[in-house]
C-alpha positions as CSV (number, residue, x, y, z in Angstrom):
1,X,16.7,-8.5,-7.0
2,X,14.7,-6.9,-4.0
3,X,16.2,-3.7,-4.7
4,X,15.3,-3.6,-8.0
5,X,11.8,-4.0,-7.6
6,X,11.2,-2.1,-4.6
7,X,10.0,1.4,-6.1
8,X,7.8,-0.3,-8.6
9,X,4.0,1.0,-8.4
10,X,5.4,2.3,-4.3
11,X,3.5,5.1,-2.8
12,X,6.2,7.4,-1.3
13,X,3.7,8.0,1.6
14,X,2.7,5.0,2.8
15,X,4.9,2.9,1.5
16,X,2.2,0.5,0.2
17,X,2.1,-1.4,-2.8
18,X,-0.1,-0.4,-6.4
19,X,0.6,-3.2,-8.9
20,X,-2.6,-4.0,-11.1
21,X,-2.8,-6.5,-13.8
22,X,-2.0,-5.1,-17.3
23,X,-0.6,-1.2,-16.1
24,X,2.5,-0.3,-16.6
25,X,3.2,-0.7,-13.4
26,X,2.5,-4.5,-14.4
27,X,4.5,-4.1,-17.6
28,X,7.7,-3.1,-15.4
29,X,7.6,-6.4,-13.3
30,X,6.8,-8.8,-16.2
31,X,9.8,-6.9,-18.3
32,X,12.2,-7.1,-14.9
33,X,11.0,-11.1,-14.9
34,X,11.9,-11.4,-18.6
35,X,15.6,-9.6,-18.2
36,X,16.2,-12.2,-14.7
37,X,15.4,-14.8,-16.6
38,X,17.1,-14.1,-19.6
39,X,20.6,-13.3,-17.4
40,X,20.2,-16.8,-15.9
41,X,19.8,-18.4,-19.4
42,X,16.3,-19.8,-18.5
43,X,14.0,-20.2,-21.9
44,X,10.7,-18.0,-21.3
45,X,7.5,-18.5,-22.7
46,X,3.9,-17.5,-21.8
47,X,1.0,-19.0,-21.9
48,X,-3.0,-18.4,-23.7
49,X,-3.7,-16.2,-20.2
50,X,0.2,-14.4,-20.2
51,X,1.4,-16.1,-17.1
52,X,5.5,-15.9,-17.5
53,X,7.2,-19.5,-17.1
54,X,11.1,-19.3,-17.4
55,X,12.7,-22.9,-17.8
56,X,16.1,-24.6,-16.6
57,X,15.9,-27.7,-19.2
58,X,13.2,-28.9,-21.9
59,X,10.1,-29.4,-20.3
60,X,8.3,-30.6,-23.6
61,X,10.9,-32.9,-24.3
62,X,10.4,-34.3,-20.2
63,X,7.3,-34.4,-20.9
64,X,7.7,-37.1,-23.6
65,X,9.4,-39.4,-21.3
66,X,6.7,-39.0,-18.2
67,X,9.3,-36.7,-16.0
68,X,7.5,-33.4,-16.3
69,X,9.0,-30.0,-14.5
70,X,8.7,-29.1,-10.5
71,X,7.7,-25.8,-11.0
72,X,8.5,-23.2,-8.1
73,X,7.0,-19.2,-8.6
74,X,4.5,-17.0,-7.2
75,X,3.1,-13.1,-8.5
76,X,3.9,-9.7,-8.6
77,X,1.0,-8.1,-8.8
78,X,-0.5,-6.1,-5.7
79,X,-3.6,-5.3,-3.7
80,X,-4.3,-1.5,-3.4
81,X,-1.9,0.1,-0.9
82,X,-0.5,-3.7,-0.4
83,X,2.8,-5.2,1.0
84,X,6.2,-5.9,-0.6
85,X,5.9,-9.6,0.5
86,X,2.9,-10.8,-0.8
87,X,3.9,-12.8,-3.8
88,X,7.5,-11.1,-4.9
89,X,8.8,-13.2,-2.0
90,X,8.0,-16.5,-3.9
91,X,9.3,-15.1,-7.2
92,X,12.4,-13.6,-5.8
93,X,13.1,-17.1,-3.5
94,X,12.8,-18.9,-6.4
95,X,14.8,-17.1,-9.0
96,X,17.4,-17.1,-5.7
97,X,16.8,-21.0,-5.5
98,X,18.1,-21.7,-9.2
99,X,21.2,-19.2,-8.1
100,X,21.8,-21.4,-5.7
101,X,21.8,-24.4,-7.0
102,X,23.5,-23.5,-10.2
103,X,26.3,-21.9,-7.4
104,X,26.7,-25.9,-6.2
105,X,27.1,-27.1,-9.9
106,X,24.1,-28.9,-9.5
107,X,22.2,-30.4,-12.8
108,X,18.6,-30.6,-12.7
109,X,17.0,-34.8,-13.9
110,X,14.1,-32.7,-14.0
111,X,13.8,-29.2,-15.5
112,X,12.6,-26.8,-12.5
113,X,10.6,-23.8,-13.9
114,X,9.7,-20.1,-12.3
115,X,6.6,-18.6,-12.8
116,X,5.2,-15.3,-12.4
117,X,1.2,-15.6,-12.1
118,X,-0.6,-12.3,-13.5
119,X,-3.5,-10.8,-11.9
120,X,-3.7,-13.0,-8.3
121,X,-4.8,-10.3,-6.4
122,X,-7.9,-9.6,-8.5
123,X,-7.6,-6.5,-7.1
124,X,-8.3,-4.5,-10.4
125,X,-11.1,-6.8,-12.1
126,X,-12.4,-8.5,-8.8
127,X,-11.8,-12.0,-9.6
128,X,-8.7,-13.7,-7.3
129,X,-6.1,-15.8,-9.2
130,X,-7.4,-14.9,-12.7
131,X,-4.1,-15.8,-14.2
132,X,-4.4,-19.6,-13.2
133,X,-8.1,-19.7,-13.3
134,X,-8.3,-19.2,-16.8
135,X,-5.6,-21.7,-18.1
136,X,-7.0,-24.4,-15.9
137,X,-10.8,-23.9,-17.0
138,X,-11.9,-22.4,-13.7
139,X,-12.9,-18.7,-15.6
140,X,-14.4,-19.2,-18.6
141,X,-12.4,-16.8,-21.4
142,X,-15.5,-14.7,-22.0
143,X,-16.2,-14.2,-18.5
144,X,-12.9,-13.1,-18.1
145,X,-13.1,-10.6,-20.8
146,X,-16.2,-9.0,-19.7
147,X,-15.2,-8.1,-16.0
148,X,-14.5,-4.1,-15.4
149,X,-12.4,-2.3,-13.2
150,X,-13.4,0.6,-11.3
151,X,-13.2,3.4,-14.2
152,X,-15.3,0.9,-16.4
153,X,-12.3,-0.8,-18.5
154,X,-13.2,-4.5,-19.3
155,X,-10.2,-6.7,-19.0
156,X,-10.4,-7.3,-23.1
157,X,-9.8,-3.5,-23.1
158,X,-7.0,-3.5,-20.8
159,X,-5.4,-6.9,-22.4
160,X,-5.9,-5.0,-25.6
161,X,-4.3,-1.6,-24.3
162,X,-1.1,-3.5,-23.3
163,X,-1.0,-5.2,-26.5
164,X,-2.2,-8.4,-26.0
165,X,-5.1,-10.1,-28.0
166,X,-7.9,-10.8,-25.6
167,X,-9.7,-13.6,-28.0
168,X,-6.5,-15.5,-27.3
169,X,-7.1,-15.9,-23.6
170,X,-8.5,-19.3,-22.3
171,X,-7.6,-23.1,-21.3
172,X,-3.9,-24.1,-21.9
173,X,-4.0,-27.6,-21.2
174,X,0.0,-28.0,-23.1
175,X,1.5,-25.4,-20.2
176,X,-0.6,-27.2,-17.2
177,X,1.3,-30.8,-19.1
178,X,4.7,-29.5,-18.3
179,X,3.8,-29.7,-14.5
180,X,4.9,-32.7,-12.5
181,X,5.1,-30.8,-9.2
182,X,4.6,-27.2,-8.1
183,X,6.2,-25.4,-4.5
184,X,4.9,-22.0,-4.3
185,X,7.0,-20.1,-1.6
186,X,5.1,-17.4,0.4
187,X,5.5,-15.0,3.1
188,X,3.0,-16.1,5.9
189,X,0.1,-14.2,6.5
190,X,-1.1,-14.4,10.3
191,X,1.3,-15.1,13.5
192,X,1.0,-18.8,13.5
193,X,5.2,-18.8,13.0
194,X,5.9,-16.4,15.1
195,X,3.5,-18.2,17.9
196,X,6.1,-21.2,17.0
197,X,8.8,-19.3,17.0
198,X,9.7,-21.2,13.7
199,X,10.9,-19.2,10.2
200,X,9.9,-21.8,7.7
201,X,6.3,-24.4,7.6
202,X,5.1,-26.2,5.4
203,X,1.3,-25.4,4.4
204,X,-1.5,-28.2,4.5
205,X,-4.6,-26.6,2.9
206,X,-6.5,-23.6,1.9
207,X,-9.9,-22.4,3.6
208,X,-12.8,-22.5,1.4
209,X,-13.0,-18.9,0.1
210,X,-15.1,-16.6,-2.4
211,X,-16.4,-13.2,-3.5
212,X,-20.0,-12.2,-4.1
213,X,-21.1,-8.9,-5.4
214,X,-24.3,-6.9,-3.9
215,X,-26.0,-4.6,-5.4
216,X,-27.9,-2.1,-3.2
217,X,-30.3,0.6,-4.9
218,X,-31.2,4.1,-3.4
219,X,-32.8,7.2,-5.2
220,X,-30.9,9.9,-5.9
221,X,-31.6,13.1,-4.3
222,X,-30.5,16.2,-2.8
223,X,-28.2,15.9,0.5
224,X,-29.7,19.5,1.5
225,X,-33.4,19.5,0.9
226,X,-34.4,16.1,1.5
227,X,-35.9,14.8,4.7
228,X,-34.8,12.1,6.5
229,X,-37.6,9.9,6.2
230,X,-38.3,10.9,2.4
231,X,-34.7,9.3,1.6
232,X,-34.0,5.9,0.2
233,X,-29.9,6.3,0.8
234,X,-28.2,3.1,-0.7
235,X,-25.4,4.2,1.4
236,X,-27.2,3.2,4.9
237,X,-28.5,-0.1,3.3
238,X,-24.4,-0.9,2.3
239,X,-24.0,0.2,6.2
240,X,-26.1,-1.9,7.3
241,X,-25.0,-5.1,5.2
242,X,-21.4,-4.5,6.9
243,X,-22.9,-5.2,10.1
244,X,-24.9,-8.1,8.9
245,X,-21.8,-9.4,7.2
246,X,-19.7,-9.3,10.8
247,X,-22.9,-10.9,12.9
248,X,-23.2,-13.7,9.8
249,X,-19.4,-14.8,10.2
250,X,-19.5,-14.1,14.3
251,X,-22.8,-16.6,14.3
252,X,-21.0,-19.4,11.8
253,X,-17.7,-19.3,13.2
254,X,-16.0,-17.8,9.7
255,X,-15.0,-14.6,8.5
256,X,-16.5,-11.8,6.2
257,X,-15.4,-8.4,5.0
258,X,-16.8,-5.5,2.7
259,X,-13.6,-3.8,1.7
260,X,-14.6,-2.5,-1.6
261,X,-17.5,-0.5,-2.5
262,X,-18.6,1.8,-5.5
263,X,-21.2,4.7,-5.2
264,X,-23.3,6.4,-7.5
265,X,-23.9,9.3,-8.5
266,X,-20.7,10.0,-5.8
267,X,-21.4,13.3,-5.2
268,X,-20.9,15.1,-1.6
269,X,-24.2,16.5,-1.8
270,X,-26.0,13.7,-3.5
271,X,-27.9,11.0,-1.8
272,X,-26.5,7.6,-3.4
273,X,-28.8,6.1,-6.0
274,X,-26.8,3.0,-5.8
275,X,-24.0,1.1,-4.2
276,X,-22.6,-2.0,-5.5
277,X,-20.3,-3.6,-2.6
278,X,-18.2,-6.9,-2.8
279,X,-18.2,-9.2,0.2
280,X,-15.4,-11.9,0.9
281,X,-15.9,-14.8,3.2
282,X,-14.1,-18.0,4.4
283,X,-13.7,-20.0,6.5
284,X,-12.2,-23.4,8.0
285,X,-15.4,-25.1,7.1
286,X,-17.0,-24.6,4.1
287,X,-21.0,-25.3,5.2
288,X,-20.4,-22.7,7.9
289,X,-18.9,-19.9,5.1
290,X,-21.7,-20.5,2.5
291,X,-24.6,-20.3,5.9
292,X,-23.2,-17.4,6.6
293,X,-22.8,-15.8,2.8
294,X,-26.9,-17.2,2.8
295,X,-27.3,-14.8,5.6
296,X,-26.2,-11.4,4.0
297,X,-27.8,-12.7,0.7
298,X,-31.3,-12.9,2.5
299,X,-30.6,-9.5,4.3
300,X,-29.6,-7.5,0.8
301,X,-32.2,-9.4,-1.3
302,X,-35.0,-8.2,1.9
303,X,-34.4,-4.6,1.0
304,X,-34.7,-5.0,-2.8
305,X,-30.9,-5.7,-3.4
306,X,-29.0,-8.3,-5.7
307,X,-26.6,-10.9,-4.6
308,X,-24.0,-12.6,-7.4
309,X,-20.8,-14.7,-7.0
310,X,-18.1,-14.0,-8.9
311,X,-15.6,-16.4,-7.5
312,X,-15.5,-19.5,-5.5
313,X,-12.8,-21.6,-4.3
314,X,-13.9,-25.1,-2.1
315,X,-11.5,-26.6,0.4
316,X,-8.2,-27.1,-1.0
317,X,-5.8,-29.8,0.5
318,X,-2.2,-29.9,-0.7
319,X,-0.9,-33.3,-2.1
320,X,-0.4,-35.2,1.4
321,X,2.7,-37.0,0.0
322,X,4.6,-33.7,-1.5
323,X,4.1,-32.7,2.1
324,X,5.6,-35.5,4.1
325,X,8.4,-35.4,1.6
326,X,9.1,-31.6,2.0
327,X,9.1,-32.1,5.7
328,X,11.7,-34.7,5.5
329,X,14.0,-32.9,2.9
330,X,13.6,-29.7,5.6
331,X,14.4,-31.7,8.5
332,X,17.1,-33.6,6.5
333,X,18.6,-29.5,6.1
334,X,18.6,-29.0,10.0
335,X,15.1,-26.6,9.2
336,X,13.6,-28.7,12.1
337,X,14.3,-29.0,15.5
338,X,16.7,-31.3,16.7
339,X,16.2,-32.8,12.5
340,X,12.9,-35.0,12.9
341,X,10.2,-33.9,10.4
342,X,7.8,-33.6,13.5
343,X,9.7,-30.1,14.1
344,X,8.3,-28.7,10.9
345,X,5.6,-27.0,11.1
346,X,2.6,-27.8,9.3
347,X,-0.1,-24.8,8.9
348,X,-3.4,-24.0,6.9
349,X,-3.9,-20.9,5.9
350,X,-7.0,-18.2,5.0
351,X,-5.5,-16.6,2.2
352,X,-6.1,-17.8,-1.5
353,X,-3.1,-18.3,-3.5
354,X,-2.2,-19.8,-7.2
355,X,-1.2,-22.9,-5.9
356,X,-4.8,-23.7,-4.4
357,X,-5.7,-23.5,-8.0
358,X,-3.6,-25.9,-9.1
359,X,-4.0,-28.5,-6.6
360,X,-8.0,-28.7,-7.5
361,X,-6.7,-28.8,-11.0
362,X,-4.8,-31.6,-10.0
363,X,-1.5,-31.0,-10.5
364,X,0.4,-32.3,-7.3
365,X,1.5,-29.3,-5.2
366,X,2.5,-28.1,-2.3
367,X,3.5,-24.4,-0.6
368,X,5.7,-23.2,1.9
369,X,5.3,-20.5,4.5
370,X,8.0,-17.4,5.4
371,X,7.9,-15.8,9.2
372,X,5.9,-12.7,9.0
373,X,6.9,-11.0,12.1
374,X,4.5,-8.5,12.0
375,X,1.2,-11.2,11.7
376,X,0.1,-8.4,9.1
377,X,-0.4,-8.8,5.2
378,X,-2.1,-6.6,2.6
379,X,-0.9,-3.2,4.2
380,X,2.7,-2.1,3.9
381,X,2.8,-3.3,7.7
382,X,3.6,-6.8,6.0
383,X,7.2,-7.9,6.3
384,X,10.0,-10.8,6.7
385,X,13.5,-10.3,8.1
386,X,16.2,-11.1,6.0
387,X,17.5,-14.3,7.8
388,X,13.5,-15.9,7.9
389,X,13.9,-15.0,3.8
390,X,17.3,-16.5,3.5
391,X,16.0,-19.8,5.5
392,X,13.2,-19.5,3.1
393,X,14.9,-19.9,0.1
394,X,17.5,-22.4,1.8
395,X,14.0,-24.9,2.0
396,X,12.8,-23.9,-1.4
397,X,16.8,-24.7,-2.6
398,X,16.5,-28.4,-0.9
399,X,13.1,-28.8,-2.1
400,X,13.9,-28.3,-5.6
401,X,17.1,-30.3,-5.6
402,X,15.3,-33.4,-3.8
403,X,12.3,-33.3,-6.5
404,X,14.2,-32.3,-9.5
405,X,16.6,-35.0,-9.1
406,X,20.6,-34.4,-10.0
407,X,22.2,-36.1,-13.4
């Protein structure tokens, strides 16, 4: 399976990672998703925002009865120049998981679904998790539509351009029904397990998180006849929110970044007119983030700029029980130390993911951390070693099995 995805959307240079929501580059991994699902008999559907969900038994008829899915799954879309591991892990481990079991003659109580997520990156539209934010209510459907890539495109005219109707996108309350439990498997993203020298955790909550846009206005001008002091450069204001942005989070104890800017008129030998930047910040604790997103705010609105947040995710705990009960069923597997559920790990993490959105939806879930050797994600420095990934799915496998239950 890794093979087969491995050239998708790869840059033969770098070896990073271009997999935007709705290219074809997209379009290759949903249609490989849809042909390993199909080959293990799993019934696929989407749902009102496109997000894939292959099924090992009838979750409607579950449903019914009160005993609704444990769903397992992750995405497969990208950052710009990202990692192999970010996301494909969890769909990979999971499709691997119901290979497994199957392999053991084992028959789901429960039916156990996969799921691919689209667009959790954000990377193209700028919004983080779109995919699971719109079927749980969090993005409003017109909102959605209306956000533009860089080249301008609206996501109703990329939706549309990979034949999809965009009015169709919104709230899906029956695929959030079929949900009794959801383990999102994921490669870690900092060097907490490799500090432990563990290859599997279990996580315990998301830091508060968001995106705010800034726009910073210039005057456009000539790069060769105008005088230092006559310029108003948009580019030195964006300079100088970058450093306000790294004293704000050094002062609150969180963390900010401008990683994504777009200048106008773009020219060598043009003066920018105007820069619109995006700045991410999070955080352990949620005042200190928003004091220090209050900071840059009064610094760009100071110089005549505009501040406006796009996205914004609070603190998100995983369901306590699911946890304790994954520990056990690891330590039960010999994934702990000497088998006591005290040798699991147990770790928080920065990074946003799908299943945060669930959880503050309500839907009891849960994730799982892979060794990332490296301590590095978004950059095609991220990586796992094959026997951290194979430990990896051997938790997912044990997971699923103890919270499907077996007919």
């Amino acid at each position: 399976m890794w093979e087969a995805i491995e050239p998708v959307g790869r840059d033969a240079g770098t070896g990073g990672y271009r997999r935007f929501a709705w290219t074809s580059q997209d379009h290759d991994l949903r249609e490989w998703f849809a042909a390993e699902c199909a080959a293990r008999g799993l019934d696929l559907a989407e749902d009102r925002m496109g997000n894939q969900w292959a099924w090992w038994g009838d979750p409607d008829a579950a449903a019914r009865i009160g005993d609704k899915g444990v769903v397992t799954g992750s995405h497969l879309d990208s950052v710009p120049a990202g990692g192999a591991f970010d996301g494909p892990l969890g769909v990979v481990s999971a499709l691997a998981a119901v290979d497994a079991l199957r392999e053991r003659g084992f028959q789901p109580r429960r039916p156990i679904g996969v799921v691919n997520f689209v667009d959790e990156e954000g990377a193209r539209f700028g919004v983080a998790c779109a995919g699971s934010r719109v079927i749980t209510g969090v993005l409003a459907p017109e909102r959605a539509r209306g956000l533009t890539d860089a080249a301008g495109t609206t996501m109703a005219e990329a939706l549309r351009a990979a034949g999809r109707d965009p009015e169709a996108i919104g709230p899906d309350d029956e695929a959030l029904g079929r949900i009794g439990a959801f383990v999102e498997l994921h490669v870690e993203q900092g060097r907490g397990l490799v500090d432990l020298g563990q290859p599997v955790a279990v996580g315990t909550d998301i830091w508060p998180h968001g995106r705010w846009r800034l726009d910073l206005p210039g005057e456009a001008n000539h790069a060769g006849t105008t005088r230092l002091g006559d310029r108003r450069d948009a580019m030195l204001a964006c300079a100088e929110t970058v450093l306000a942005a790294r004293a704000a989070a050094d002062r609150h104890g969180c963390l900010a970044t401008i990683g994504k800017v777009q200048v106008q008129p773009g020219g060598v030998n043009a003066i920018p007119s105007h820069v619109t930047a995006w700045l991410d910040a999070r955080g352990a604790d949620e005042a200190a983030v928003r004091r220090a997103v209050a900071d840059v705010a009064a610094h760009v609105e100071s110089g005549g700029g505009e501040v406006a947040e796009e996205s914004w995710t609070p603190t998100t705990r995983f369901d306590a029980t699911l946890a304790t009960r994954l520990r056990a069923t690891l330590a039960e597997g010999g994934q702990a130390d000497g088998g006591q559920p005290d040798g699991i790990p147990m770790l928080g993490t920065g990074a946003g993911h799908d299943a945060g959105i669930l959880a503050n939806a309500g839907i009891p879930t849960a994730m799982l951390f892979v060794r990332n050797p490296t301590g590095i994600s978004h950059s095609p420095a991220e990586w796992a070693e094959e026997n951290d990934c194979l430990a990896g799915v051997a938790a997912l496998t044990a997971v699923l099995a103890d919270l499907a239950g077996e007919d």
